[in-house]
LUMPAZA-925296 format. One line per field, with one value per residue (C-alpha): y, x, z negated; residue in one letter; residue number from 1. Coordinates in steps of 0.1 Angstrom, whole numbers, plus 5000, padded with zeros to 4 digits. Layout:
<recs>
yy [Y/...]
xx [X/...]
zz [Z/...]
resn [A/...]
resi [NUM/...]
</recs>
This chain:
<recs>
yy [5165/5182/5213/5198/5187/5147/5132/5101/5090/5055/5037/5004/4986/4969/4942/4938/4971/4964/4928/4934/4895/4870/4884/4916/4948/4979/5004/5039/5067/5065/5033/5051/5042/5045/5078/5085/5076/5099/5124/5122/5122/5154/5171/5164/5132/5098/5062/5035/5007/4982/4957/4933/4914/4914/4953/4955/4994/4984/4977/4952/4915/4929/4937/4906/4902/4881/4857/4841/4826/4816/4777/4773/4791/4774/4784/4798/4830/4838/4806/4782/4773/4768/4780/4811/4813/4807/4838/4857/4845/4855/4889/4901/4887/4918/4941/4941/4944/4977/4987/4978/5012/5031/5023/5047/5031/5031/5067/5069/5075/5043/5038/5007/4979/4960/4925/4911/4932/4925/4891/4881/4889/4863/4836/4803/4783/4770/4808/4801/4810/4792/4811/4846/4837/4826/4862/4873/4857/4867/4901/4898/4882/4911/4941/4931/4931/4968/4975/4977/4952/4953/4941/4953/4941/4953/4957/4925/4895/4873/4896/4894/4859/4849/4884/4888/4876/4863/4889/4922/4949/4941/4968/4976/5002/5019/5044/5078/5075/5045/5038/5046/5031/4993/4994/5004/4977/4951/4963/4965/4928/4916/4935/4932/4970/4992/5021/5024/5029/5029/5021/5029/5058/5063/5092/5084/5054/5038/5037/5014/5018/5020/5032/5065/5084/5077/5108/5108/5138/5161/5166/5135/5124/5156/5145/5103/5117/5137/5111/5092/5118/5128/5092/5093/5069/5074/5079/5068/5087/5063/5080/5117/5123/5106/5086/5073/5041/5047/5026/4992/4991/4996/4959/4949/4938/4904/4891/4916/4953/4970/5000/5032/5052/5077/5070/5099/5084/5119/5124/5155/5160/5155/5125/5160/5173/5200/5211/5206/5219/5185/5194/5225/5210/5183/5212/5232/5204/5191/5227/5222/5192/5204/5233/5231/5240/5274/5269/5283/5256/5261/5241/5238/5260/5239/5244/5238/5236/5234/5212/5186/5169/5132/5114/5082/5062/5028/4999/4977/4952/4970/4980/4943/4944/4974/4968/4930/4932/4898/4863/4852/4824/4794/4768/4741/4759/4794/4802/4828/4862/4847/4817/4837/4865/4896/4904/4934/4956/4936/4904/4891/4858/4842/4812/4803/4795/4759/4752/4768/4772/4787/4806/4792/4805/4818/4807/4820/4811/4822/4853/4875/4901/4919/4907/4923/4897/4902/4881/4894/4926/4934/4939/4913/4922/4923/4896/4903/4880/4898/4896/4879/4853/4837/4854/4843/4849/4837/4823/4808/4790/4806/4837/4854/4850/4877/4880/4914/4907/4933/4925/4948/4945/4916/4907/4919/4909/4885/4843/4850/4866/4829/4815/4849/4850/4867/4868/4835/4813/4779/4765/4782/4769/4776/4754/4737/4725/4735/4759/4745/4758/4796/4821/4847/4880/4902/4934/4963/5005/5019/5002/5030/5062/5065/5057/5083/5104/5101/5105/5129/5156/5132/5108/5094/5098/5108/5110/5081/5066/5029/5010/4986/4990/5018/5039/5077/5104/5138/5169/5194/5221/5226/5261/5286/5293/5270/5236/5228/5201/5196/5171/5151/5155/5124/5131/5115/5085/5051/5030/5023/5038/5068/5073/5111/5111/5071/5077/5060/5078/5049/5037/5059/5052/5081/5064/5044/5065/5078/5092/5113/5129/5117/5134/5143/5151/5182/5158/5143/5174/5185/5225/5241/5233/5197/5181/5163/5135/5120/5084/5069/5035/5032/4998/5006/5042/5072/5107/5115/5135/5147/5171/5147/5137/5159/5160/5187/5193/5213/5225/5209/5172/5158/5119/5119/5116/5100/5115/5101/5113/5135/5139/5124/5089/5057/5038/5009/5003/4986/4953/4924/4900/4902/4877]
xx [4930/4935/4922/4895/4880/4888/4901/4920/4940/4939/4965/4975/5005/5016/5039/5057/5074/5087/5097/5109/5127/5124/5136/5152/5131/5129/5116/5135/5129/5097/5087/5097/5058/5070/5078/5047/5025/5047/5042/5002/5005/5027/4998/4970/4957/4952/4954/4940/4963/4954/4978/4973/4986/4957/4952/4936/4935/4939/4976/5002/4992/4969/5000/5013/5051/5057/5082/5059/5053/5085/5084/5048/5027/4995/4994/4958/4970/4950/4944/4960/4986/5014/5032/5011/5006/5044/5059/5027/5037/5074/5063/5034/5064/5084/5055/5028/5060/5069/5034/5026/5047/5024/4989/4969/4972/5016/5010/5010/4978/4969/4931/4923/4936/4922/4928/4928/4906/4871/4874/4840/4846/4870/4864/4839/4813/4837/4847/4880/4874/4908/4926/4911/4913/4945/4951/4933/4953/4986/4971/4965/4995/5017/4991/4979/4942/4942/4938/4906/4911/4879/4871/4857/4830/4807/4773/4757/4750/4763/4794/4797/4789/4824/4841/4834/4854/4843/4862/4865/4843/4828/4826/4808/4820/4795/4796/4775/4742/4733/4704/4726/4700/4698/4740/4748/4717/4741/4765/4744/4733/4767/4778/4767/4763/4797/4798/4785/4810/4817/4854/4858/4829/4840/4837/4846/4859/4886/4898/4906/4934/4904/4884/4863/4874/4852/4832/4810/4792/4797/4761/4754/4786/4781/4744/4755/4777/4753/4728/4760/4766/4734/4730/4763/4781/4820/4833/4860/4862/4881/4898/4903/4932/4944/4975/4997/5009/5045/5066/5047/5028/4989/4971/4941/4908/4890/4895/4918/4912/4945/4945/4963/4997/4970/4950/4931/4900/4881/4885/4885/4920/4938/4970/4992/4972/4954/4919/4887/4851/4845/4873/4856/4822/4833/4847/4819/4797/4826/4820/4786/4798/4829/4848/4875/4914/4919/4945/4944/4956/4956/4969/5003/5017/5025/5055/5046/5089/5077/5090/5114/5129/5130/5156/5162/5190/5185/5161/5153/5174/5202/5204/5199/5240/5234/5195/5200/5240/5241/5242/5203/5185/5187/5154/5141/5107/5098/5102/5078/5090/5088/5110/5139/5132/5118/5089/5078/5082/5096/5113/5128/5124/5146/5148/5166/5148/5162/5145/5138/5097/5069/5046/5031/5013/5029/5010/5018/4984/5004/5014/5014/5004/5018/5041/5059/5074/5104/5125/5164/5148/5123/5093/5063/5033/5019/5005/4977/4964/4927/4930/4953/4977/4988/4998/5017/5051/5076/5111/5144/5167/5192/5172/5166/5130/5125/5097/5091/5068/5052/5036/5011/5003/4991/4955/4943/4913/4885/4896/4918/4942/4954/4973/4991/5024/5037/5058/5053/5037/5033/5049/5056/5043/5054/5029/5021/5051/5068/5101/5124/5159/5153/5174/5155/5166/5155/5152/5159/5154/5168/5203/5205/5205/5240/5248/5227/5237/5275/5270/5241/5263/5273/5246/5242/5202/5183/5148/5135/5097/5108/5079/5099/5104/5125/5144/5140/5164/5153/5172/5159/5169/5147/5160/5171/5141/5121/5112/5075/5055/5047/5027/5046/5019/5026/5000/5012/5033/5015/5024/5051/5074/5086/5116/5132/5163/5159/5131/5104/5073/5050/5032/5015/4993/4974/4960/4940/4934/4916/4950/4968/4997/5019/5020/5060/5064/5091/5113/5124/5134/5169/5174/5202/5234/5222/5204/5170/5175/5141/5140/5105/5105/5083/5069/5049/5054/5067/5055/5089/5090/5117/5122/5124/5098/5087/5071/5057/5058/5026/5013/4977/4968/4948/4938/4903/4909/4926/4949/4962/4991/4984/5015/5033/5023/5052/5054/5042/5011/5019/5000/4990/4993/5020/5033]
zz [4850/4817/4827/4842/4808/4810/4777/4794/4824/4834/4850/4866/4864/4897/4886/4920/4917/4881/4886/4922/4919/4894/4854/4874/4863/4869/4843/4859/4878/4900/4877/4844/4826/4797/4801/4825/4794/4772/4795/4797/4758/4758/4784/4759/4778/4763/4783/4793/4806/4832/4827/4851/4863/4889/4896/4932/4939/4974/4963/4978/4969/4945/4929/4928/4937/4967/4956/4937/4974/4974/4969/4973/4995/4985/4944/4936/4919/4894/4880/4855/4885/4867/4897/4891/4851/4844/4861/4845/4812/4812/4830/4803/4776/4789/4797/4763/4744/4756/4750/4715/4701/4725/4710/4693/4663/4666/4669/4709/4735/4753/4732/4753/4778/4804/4808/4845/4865/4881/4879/4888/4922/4929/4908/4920/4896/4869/4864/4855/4822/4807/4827/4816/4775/4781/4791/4761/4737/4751/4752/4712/4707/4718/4708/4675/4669/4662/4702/4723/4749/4780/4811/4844/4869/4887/4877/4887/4863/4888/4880/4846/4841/4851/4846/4809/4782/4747/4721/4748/4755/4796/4812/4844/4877/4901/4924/4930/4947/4927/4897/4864/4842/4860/4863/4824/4813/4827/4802/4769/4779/4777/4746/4711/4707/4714/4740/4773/4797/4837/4842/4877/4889/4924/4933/4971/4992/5005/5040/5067/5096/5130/5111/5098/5071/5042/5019/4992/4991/4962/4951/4952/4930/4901/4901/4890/4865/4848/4845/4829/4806/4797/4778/4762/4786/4786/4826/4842/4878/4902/4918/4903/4923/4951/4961/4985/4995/5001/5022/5025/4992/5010/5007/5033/5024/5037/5064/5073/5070/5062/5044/5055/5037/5026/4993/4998/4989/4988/4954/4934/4937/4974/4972/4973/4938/4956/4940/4965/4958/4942/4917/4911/4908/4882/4864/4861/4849/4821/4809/4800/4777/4762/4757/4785/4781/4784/4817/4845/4876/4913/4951/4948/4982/5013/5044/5078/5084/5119/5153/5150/5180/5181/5202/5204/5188/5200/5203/5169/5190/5196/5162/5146/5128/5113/5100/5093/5080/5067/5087/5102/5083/5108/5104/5128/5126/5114/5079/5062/5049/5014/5022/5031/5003/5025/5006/5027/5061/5092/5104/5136/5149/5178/5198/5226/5253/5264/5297/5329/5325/5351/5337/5304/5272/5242/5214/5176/5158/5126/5137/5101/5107/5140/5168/5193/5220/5241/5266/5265/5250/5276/5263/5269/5246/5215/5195/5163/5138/5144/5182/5210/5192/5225/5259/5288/5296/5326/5311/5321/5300/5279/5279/5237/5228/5201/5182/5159/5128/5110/5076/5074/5042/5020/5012/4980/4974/4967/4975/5004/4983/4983/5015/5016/5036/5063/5090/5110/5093/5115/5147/5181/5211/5248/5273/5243/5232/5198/5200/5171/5165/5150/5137/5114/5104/5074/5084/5063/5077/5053/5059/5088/5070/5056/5094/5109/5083/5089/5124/5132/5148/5176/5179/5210/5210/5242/5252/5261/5274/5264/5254/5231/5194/5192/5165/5168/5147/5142/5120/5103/5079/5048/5046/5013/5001/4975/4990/4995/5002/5037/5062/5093/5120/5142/5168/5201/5187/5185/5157/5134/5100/5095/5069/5055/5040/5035/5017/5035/5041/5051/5083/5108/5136/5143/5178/5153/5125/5107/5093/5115/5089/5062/5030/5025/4990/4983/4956/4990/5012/5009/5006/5030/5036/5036/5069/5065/5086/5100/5114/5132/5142/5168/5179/5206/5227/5220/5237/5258/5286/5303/5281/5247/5218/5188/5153/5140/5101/5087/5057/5062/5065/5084/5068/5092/5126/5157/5183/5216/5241/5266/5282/5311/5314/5312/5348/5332/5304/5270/5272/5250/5279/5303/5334]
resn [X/X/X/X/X/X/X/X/X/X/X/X/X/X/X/X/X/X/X/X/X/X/X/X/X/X/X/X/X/X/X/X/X/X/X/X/X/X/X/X/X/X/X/X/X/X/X/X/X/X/X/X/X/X/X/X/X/X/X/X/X/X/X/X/X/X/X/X/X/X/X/X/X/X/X/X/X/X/X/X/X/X/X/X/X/X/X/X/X/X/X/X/X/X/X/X/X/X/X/X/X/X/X/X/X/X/X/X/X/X/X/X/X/X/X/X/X/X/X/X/X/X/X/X/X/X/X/X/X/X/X/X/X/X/X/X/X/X/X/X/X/X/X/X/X/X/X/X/X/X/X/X/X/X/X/X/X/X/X/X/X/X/X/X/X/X/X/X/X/X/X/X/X/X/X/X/X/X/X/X/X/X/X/X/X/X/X/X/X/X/X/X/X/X/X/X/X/X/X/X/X/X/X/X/X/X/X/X/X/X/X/X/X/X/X/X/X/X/X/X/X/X/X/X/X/X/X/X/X/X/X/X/X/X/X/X/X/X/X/X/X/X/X/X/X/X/X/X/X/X/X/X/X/X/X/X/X/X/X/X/X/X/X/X/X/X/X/X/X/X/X/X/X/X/X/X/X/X/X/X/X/X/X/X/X/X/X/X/X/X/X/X/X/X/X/X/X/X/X/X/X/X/X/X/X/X/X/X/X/X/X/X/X/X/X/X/X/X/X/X/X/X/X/X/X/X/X/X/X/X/X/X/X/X/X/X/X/X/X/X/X/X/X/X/X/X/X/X/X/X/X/X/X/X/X/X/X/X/X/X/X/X/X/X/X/X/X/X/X/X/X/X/X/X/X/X/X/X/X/X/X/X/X/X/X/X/X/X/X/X/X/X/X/X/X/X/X/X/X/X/X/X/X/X/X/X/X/X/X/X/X/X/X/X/X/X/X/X/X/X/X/X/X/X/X/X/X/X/X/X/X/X/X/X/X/X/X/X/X/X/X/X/X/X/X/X/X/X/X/X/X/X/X/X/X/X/X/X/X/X/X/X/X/X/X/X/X/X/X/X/X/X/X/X/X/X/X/X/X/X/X/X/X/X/X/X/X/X/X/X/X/X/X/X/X/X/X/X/X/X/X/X/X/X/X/X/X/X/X/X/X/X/X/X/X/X/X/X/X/X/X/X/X/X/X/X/X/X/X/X/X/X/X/X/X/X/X/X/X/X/X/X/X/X/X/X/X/X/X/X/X/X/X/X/X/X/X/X/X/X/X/X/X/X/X/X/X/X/X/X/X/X/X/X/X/X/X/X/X]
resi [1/2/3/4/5/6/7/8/9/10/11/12/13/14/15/16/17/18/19/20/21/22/23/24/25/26/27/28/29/30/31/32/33/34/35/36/37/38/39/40/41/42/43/44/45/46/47/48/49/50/51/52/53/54/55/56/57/58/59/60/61/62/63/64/65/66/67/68/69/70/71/72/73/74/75/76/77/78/79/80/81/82/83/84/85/86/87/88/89/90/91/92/93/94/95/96/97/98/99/100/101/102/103/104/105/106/107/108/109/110/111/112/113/114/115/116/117/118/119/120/121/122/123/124/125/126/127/128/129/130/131/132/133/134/135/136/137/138/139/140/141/142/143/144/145/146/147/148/149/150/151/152/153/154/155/156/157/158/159/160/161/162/163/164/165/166/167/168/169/170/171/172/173/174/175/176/177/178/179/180/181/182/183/184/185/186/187/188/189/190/191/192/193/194/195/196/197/198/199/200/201/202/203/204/205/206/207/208/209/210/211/212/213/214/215/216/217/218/219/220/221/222/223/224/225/226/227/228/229/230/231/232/233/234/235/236/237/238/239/240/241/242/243/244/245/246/247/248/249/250/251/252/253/254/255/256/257/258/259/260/261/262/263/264/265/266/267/268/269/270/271/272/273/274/275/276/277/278/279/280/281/282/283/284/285/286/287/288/289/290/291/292/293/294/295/296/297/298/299/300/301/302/303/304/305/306/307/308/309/310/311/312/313/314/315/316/317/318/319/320/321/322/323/324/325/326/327/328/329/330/331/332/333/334/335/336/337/338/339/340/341/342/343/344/345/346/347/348/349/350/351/352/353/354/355/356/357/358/359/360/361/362/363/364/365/366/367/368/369/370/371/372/373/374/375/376/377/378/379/380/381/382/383/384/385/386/387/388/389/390/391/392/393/394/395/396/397/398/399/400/401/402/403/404/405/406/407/408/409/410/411/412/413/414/415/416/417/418/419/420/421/422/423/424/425/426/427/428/429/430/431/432/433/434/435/436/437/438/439/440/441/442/443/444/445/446/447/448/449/450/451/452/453/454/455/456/457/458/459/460/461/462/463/464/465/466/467/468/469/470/471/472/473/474/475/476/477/478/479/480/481/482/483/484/485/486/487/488/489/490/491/492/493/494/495/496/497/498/499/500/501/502/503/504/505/506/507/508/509/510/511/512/513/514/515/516/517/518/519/520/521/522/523/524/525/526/527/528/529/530/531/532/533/534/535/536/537/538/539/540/541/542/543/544/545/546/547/548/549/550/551/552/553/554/555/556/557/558/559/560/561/562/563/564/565/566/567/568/569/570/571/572/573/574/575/576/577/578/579]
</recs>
């Protein structure tokens, strides 16, 4: 970034992965932003913090922590809920502090902070405007008044009229493509003089799991941000470099588009840091405004550590005492994920089934997000929140009605950001009458590595074409040499999370895409004589011949595509409705 010719980084601060329960934080290692700002103001770079606590960015819950679901599932986040505004309260009284020594004016590099964050794209008539000077003046009250605090919205008046806030600079974000004049007019009619200034320029898009991989072309972005320029307009370019959404941190967009691991979002630099043409492009233009950094930067080298076999270790099932350790959660009815303090990834539901039935339906109407049904562990189908919620099965008393949940990933935007929990949400039915008496288990992957680990030299994995959710192990060696980067090509496998070293990777589903590889960062590749261990759970079918499953590990990605199985087929097709 610095040697690109940019001035500032900004960055948002998702309060779910420093308040990971209520009044425990965490402000070490990979959430060390203290030290991440110290570190932009080491490399020449200044900063802009978005402090919340709404961020977006396509993030978890908006970056909201889910327990504040807990007790209530119906609290209007963002909003004078005082179910909402009293955990905001004590987290900002523990945040801004921390930040005041790094303002410019203490001698540190953050210039400016936003408060909430495009705010007139959620809120109704009234505005909410309490709620948004109450932010203000906390914000003062822990900064000073020697701090530039802003706002962003888009660049509509209808925007602005409820995004803006009396006292901070409003700010307006627009893509490439668009008519720079009309968007930054919004602007100077909502300030009384002051900059002009785009806080999020994007120079691509997001993406959506189904669907294509989005591109804005470079021309087209180079030629928008020298109209900017040209009229003196400060740029923020959202995003420079892209991201990943490790383990379950993606969000979903209304109704329910859920976002993929990768946070590629085509932007000048790739979510590994590698320089593109638009990179380049950006470059050559900052050079016409500014004398650049004399540095020299190039891709960082990848490792294509090549196939790994995959053998199976044992269904989810079969593995529930070692992936949900402690004692079920026993309810009457189900009990969201919140409820029983599993904020994110998986839970099982089960009920015994207590009569002998013909065939009837299934319904789950609150099925959040993803279900994967099974009668004394054979598989029955798949229930969706955006498709089938109901299918019929054939039971007899006594037999274990599991139900898999995957939260996908919470909404994070716009009003249906509200009424956000997972898992199952509402009463079972079975020929339309409700299942009570359920036992509810937390799951937690992780919980198997030190197992795996301990016991990968006589596992007892084989290949396998199950079509249940399944846990596959795979070893590799990361070798002598210097460790690199590299890219877990899961082309053939269907859908579910892949974890190295207990370090989880994120979700695949390349038979969706448009991503078809995970980004695998070298910080979590062990060098020889220490195994990598590899662990996929698959939910739906894995790509086992006779003679086993593979991965393959490259050194490209590939974040814009899809890619079925083409091997030898199961006896029997995964279905959402089976008798």
């Amino acid at each position: 970034m610095y040697a690109a010719g940019l001035d500032a980084v900004q960055i948002y601060v998702p309060w779910n992965v420093h308040e990971t329960s209520p009044g425990v934080y965490d402000f070490d290692g990979q959430q060390d932003l203290v030290g991440f700002i110290r570190m932009a103001q080491k490399t020449g770079l200044l900063v802009i913090l978005r402090a919340g606590p709404y961020i977006c960015g396509e993030w978890e819950f908006g970056g909201f922590p889910p327990w504040i679901l807990k007790n209530n599932g119906s609290i209007v986040v963002r909003s004078m809920d005082p179910g909402y505004i009293k955990p905001v309260d004590k987290w900002l009284a523990v945040l801004l502090p921390k930040m005041r020594p790094l303002l410019y004016s203490n001698g540190g590099p953050v210039i400016m902070v936003q408060v909430e964050n495009e705010y007139g794209s959620y809120s109704g008539v009234d505005c909410g405007l309490d709620y948004t000077a109450h932010l203000r003046d906390l914000f003062k009250s822990y900064l000073g008044d020697d701090i530039v605090l802003f706002t962003t919205d888009g660049d509509g008046d209808g925007y602005l009229k409820c995004g803006a806030i009396n006292g901070t600079l409003a700010t307006v974000d627009f893509g490439a493509g668009g008519n720079v004049t009309a968007a930054l007019d919004v602007m100077r009619q909502w300030n009384k003089g002051g900059p002009l200034v785009n806080s999020e320029f994007y120079t691509g898009w997001l993406d959506y799991w189904q669907g294509s991989h989005s591109r804005v072309d470079t021309d087209t972005a180079v030629k928008s941000l020298k109209e900017m320029l040209d009229i003196g307009a400060s740029v923020n370019m959202y995003m420079f470099e892209g991201g990943t959404n490790f383990g379950y941190m993606n969000g979903a967009d209304p109704p329910f588009n859920v976002c993929p691991t990768s946070y590629d979002y085509d932007a000048p630099l790739t979510e590994a840091g590698d320089l593109t043409e638009k990179y380049n492009a950006i470059k050559t233009l900052l050079a016409k405004y500014k004398t650049l950094p004399n540095i020299t930067v190039h891709s960082l080298p990848k490792k294509a550590y090549g196939n790994v076999t995959m053998l199976k270790y044992s269904t989810v099932l079969d593995s529930l005492e070692s992936i949900a350790p402690s004692e079920p959660v026993h309810s009457p009815h189900p009990l969201s994920m919140e409820e029983i303090d599993q904020g994110y990834g998986f839970i099982l539901y089960r009920h015994i089934i207590q009569d002998d039935n013909i065939v009837k339906e299934l319904s789950v109407p609150g099925i959040r997000d993803r279900g994967y049904v099974m009668l004394d562990g054979e598989p029955q189908g798949m229930l969706d929140r955006t498709g089938a919620t109901s299918m019929n099965i054939l039971s007899r008393k006594g037999q274990s009605l599991d139900i898999l949940v995957e939260n996908q990933g919470r909404i994070n935007f716009g009003a249906q950001i509200n009424g956000n929990r997972k898992g199952i949400i509402s009463d079972v039915t079975l020929g339309g009458n409700n299942l009570t008496e359920w036992d509810m288990y937390p799951i937690n992957f992780t919980q198997l590595y030190p197992t795996i680990h301990q016991k990968h030299g006589e596992s007892n994995a084989k290949p396998s074409l199950d079509l249940q959710p399944s846990i596959y192990v795979g070893i590799f060696m990361g070798g002598s040499d210097e460790i690199k980067d590299t890219y877990l090509n899961l082309c053939g496998w269907s859908k579910g999370q892949a974890f190295l070293n207990g370090f989880n990777l994120g979700r695949y589903w390349p038979t969706a895409g448009p991503q078809v590889t995970l980004y695998v960062p070298k910080g979590v590749i062990y060098a020889d004589p220490q195994p990598n261990v590899l662990v996929l759970v698959e939910l739906e079918a894995a790509p086992c011949p006779g003679d086993g499953c593979y991965v393959q590990l490259n050194d490209h990605y590939n974040v814009s595509g899809r890619c079925f199985y083409e091997g030898p087929k199961p006896t029997y097709k995964f279905r959402s409705n089976r008798l």
